[in-house]
C-alpha positions, -999 to 999 in steps of 0.1 A, spaced: -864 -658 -205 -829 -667 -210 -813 -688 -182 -781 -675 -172 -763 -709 -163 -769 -719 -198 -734 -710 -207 -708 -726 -182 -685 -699 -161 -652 -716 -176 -669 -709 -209 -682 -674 -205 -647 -668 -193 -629 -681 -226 -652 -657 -247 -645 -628 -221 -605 -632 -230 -614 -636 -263 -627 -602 -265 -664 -608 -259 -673 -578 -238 -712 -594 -235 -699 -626 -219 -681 -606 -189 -715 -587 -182 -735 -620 -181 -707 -629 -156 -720 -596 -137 -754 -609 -140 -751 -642 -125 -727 -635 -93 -738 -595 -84 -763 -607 -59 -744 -630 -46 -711 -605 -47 -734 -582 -29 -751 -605 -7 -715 -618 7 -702 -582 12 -735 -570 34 -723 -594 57 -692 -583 61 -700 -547 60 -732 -545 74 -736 -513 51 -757 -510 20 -733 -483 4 -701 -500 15 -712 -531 2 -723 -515 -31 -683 -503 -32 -672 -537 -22 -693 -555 -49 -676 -529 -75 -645 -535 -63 -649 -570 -63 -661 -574 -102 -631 -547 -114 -605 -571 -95 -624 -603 -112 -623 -586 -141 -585 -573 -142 -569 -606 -125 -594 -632 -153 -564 -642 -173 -548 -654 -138 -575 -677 -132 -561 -715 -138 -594 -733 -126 -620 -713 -147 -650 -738 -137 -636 -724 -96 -651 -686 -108 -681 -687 -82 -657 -695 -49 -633 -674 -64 -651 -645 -69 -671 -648 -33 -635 -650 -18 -626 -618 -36 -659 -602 -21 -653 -611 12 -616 -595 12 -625 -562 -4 -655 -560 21 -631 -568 49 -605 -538 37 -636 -514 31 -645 -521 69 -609 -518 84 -606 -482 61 -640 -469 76 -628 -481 109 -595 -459 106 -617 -428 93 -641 -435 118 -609 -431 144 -599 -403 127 -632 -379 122 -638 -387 159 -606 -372 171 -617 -340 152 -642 -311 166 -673 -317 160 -687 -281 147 -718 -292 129 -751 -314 132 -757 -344 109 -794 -344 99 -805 -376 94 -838 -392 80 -848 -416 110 -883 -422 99 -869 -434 67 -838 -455 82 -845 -464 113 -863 -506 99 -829 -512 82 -813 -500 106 -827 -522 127 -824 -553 106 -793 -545 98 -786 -551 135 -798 -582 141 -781 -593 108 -748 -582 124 -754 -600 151 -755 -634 137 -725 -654 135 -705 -649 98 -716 -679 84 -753 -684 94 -752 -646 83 -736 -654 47 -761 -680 41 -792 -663 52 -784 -629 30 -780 -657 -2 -810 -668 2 -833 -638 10 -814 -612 -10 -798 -629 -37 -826 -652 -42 -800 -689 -38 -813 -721 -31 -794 -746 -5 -780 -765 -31 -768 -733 -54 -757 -718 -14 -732 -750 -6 -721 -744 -37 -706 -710 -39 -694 -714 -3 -681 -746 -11 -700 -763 19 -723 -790 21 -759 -788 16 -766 -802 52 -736 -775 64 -761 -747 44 -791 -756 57 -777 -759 92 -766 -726 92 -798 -711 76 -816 -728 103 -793 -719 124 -800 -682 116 -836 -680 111 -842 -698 151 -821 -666 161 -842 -640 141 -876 -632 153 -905 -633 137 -904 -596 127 -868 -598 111 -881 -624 91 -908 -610 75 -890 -577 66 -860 -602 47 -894 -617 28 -904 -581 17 -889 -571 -14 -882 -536 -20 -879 -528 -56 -862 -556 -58 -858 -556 -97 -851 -511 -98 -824 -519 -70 -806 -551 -91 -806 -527 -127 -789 -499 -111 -764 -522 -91 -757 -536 -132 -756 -504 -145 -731 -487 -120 -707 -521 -122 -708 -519 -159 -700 -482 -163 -669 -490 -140 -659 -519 -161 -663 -497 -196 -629 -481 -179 -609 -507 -171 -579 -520 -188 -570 -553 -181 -532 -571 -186 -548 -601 -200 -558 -582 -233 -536 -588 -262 -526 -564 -286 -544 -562 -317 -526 -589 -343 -499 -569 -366 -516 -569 -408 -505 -596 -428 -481 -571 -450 -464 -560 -415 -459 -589 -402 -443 -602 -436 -418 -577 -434 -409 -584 -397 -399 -621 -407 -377 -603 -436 -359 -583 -416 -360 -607 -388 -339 -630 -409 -317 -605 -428 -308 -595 -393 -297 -632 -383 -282 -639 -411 -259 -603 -408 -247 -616 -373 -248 -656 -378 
């Protein structure tokens, strides 16, 4: 299997502006748990965090060339996920505000058998302070070990596994064993890939150059270039 922190980020980076399409999507692959992980706790929502985590990789994606410190992509990125996650939640809020000052005509069905064990760790999740929250949804659902943890959050190892104790003394015994359960865990991560990837097909970014003008073109630009300096020297 090939290891995905074979190629450094600052590396995978140069090839992306160099017009390596492949390079960007092995980007995708290394942080999109983590993206997604880091947006959960902010949102506490699968779908908003799948919207946050899209948003997050289009904004990578568009802003790369602005990127001075390319071997800082991991923080950077996780910083990007938390704000977009943030602004998601503040724009539900302000729906939220919105649909609940309108009448209310008709009946939401809803699937309770099906929702109701996420629902309920999703509120014991959401309970937990942000950072013991940030570093227990690392390591269950994006699969991160202590040291790889510290190191996106740009924390200590001690300061990770503090907080991961921290969280799983709060958690019972329950919660625990449904964040050890995976649940198509490999159908879940190809379709995250294959929605971010569709979204990145469309996107333009200012860091592209423009394609290099033929050899015979550009010849004729320096002629006229200097006919036209030496008309008005």
């Amino acid at each position: 299997m090939l290891n995905l922190f074979s190629e450094s980020d600052a590396h995978l980076i140069q090839r992306t502006l160099g017009g390596d399409p492949s390079a960007f999507e092995r980007l995708v692959d290394r942080y999109m748990q983590v993206v997604h992980a880091v947006a959960y706790a902010q949102t506490g929502n699968r779908a908003d965090a799948e919207d946050a985590a899209q948003e997050t990789f289009l904004k990578a994606y568009t802003a790369l060339g602005s990127l001075q410190d390319r071997a800082r992509f991991g923080p950077w990125i996780v910083t990007t996920a938390r704000h977009k996650a943030i602004d998601l939640v503040r724009g539900r809020q302000r729906r939220h505000d919105l649909v609940n000052r309108l009448p209310q005509n008709g009946i939401v069905e809803v699937d309770f058998a099906e929702s109701e064990r996420h629902e309920q760790l999703r509120e014991h999740l959401m309970a937990l302070e942000e950072g013991p929250r940030e570093v227990i949804l690392l390591h269950y659902f994006a699969g991160k070990n202590l040291r790889d943890i510290a190191r996106i959050l740009q924390i200590s190892r001690a300061a990770a596994q503090k907080r991961l104790c921290r969280a799983r003394d709060t958690l019972s015994e329950s919660v625990m064993r449904s964040l050890s359960a995976p649940v198509n865990a490999e159908k879940v991560k190809v379709e995250r890939k294959r929605r971010i990837m569709a979204a990145l097909a469309t996107t333009s970014a200012p860091w592209k150059a423009a394609p290099p003008l033929a050899t015979g073109a550009s010849s004729l630009l320096a002629g006229a270039t200097a006919k036209w300096m030496a008309a008005v020297g």
